[in-house]
NUSE-278352 format. One record per residue (C-alpha): residue in one letter; z, y, x. Coordinates in pm, 1 decimal. Each point is the difference from the previous one (the first is absolute). Example, Ala and Ser with C-alpha at 12.3 -4.5 7.8 and 13.67 -1.06 7.14 Angstrom:
% residues 2
KOLZA   residu         c3         c2         c1
KOLZA        A      780.0     -450.0     1230.0
KOLZA        S      -66.0      344.0      137.0
***
This chain:
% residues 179
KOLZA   residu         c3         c2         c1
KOLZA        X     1216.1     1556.6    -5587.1
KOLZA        X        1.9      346.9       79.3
KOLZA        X     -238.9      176.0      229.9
KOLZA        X      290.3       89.5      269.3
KOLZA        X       80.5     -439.7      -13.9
KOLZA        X     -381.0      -18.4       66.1
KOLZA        X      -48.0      210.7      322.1
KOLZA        X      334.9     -134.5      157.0
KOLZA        X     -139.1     -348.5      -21.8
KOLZA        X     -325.3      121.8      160.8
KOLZA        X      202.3      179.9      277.9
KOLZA        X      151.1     -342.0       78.0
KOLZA        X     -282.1     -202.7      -20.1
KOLZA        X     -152.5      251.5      243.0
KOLZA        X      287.1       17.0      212.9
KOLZA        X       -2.0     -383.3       45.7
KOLZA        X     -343.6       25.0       31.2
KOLZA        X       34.0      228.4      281.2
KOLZA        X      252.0     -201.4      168.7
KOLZA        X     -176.7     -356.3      -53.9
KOLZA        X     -309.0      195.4      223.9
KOLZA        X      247.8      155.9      263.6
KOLZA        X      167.8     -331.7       47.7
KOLZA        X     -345.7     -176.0       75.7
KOLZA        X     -163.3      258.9      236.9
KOLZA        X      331.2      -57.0      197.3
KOLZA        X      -41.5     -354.6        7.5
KOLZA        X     -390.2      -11.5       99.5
KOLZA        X       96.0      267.2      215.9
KOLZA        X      274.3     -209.0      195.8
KOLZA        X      -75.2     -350.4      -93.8
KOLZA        X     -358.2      -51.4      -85.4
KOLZA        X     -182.6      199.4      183.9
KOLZA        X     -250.9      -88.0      265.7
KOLZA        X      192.1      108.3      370.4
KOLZA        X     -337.8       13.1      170.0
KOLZA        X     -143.3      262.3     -317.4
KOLZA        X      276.7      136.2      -66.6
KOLZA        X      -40.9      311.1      261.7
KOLZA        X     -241.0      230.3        9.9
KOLZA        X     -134.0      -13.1      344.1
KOLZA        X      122.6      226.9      272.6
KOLZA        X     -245.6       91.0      263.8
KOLZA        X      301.2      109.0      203.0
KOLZA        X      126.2     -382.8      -22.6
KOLZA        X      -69.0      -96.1      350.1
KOLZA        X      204.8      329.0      146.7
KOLZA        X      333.4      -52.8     -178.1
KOLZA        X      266.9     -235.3       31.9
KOLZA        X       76.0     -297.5     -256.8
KOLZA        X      279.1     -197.6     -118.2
KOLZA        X      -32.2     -305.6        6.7
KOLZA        X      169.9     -170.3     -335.4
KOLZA        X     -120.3     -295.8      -62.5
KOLZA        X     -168.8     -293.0      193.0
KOLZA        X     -251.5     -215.4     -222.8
KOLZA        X     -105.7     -258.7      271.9
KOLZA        X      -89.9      -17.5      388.5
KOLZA        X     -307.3      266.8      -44.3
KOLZA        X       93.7      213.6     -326.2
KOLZA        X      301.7      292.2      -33.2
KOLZA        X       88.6      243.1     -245.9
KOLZA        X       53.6      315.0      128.0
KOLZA        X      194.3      312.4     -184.9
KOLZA        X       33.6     -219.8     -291.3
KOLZA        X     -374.1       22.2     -114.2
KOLZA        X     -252.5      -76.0      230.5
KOLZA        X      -90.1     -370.9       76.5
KOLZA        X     -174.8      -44.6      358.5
KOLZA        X     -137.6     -305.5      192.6
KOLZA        X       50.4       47.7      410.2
KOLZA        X     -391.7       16.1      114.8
KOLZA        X     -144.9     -287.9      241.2
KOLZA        X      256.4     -283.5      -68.4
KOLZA        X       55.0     -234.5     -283.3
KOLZA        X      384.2     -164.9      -67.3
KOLZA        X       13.7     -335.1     -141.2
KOLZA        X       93.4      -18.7     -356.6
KOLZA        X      165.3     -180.7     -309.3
KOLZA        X       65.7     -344.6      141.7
KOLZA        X     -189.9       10.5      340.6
KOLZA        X      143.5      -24.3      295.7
KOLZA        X      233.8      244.2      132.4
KOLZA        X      -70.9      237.1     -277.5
KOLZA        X      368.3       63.5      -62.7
KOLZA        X       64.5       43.6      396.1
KOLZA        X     -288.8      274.4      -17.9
KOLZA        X      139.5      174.4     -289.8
KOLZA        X      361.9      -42.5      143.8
KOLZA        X     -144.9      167.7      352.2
KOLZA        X     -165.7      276.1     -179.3
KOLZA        X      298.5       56.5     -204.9
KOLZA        X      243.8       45.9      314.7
KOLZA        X     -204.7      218.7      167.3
KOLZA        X     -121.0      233.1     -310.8
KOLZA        X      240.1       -6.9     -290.5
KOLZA        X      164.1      327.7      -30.4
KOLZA        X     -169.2      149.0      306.2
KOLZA        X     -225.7      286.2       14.7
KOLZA        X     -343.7      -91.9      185.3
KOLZA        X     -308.4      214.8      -11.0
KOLZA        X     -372.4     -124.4      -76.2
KOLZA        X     -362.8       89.6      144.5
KOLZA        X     -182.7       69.8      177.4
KOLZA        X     -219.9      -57.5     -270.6
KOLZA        X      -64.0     -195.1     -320.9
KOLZA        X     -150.1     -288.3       65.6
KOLZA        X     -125.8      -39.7     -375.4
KOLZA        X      116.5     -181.2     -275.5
KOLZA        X      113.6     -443.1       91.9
KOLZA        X     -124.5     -261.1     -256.8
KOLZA        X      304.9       91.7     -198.8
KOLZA        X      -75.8      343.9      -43.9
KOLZA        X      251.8      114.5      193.0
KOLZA        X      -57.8      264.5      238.8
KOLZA        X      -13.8      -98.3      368.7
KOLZA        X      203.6      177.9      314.8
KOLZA        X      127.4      -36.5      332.5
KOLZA        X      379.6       16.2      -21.5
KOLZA        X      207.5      163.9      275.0
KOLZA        X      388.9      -30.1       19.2
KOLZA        X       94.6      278.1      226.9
KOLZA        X      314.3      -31.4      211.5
KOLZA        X       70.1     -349.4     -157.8
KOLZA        X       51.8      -89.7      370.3
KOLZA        X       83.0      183.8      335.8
KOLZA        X     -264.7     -138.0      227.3
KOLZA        X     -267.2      101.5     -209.7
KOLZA        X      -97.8      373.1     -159.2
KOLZA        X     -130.2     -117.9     -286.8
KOLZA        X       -8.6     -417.4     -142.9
KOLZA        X     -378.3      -63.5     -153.8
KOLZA        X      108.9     -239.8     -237.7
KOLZA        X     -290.0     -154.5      -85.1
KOLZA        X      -85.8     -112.8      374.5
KOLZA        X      405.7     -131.4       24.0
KOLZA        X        2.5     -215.1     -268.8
KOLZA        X     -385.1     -180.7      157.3
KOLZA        X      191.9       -6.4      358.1
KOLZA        X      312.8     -180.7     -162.9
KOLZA        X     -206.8     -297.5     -210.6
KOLZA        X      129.8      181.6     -315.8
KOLZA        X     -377.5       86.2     -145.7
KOLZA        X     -345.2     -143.2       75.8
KOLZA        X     -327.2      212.2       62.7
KOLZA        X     -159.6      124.0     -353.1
KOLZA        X     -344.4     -146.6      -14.8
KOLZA        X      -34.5      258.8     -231.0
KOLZA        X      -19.8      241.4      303.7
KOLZA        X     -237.1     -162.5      217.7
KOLZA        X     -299.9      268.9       44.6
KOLZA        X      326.6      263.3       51.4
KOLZA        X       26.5      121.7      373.9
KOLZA        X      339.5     -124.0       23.5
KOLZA        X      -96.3     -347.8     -108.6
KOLZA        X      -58.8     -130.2      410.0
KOLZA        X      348.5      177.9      102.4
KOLZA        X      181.6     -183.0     -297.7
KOLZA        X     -126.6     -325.5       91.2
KOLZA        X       94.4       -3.2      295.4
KOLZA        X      375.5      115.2      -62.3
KOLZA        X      -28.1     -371.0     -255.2
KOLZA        X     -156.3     -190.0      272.9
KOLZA        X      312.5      100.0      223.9
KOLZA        X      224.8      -42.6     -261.2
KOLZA        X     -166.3     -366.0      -41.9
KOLZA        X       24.6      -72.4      347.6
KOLZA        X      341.6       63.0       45.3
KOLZA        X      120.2     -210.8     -350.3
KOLZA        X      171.0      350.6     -152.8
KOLZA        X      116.3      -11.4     -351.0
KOLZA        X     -296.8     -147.2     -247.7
KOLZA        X     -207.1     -134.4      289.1
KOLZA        X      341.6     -209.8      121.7
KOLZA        X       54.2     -237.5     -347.7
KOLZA        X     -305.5       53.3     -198.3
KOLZA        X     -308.4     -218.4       18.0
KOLZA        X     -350.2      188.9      124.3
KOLZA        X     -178.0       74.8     -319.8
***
């Protein structure tokens, strides 16, 4: 074997090589990685708008394709629990593919480690400026009050959009049993 057969077998094995790592960062970049890590944080976050591609259940969305958030205040029903595909179905009609804006602050990381926000839909709907999303879906029996949230300020105002919701049978509150 000469010495030019020997460094053309080393330039392939380093060309595969090279490839074999290329073709893996793609894939944890795109496939493996971790939505809610994936991002840097912005501190402009709350003052842009976001996409909203993907809904993961009645209190979680994907926004811009990387960032995983949980609405703040309210907790959707999940797996096999009741109404947890109506929830997911409700937040999915009024978010998927529409740009909604988030703030006014974080409210902190949930117990999933997802960062927590208000959502806002504006001009989803004529009568109103601006849709707070999270408040909606607690007014329509879609979401119940996150005990998670119950020294927050908002924690009184949220209960009582529930207790309405309760009283008047609207969506969960209307077929599934009092826990």
């Amino acid at each position: 074997m000469s010495i030019k057969n020997i460094k053309e077998k080393y330039i392939d094995v380093f060309l595969i090589l090279a490839l074999v790592l290329l073709v893996g960062m793609l894939i944890n970049r795109f496939f493996l990685s971790d939505r809610s890590k994936s991002v840097e944080f912005d501190p402009d976050f709350e003052y842009k708008s976001h996409l909203v591609t993907e809904v993961i259940d009645g209190d979680t969305i994907v926004v811009n394709n990387n960032r995983e958030i949980s609405l703040f205040g309210i907790n959707a029903p999940k797996g096999d629990e009741c109404w947890a595909q109506e929830s997911k179905r409700e937040l999915t009609n009024l978010l998927k593919d529409e740009y909604i804006q988030v703030g006014a602050k974080n409210f902190g990381k949930n117990n999933l480690d997802l960062l927590s926000w208000y959502v806002f839909l504006p001009d989803k709907y004529k009568e109103v400026d601006t849709l707070q999303v999270n408040e909606y879906l607690l007014s329509e029996g879609c979401v119940r009050v996150g005990q998670d949230y119950q020294y927050s300020e908002y924690f009184s105002d949220f209960s009582l959009l529930q207790q309405d919701a309760m009283e008047n049978q609207k969506g969960m509150w209307a077929v599934c049993p009092l826990e």
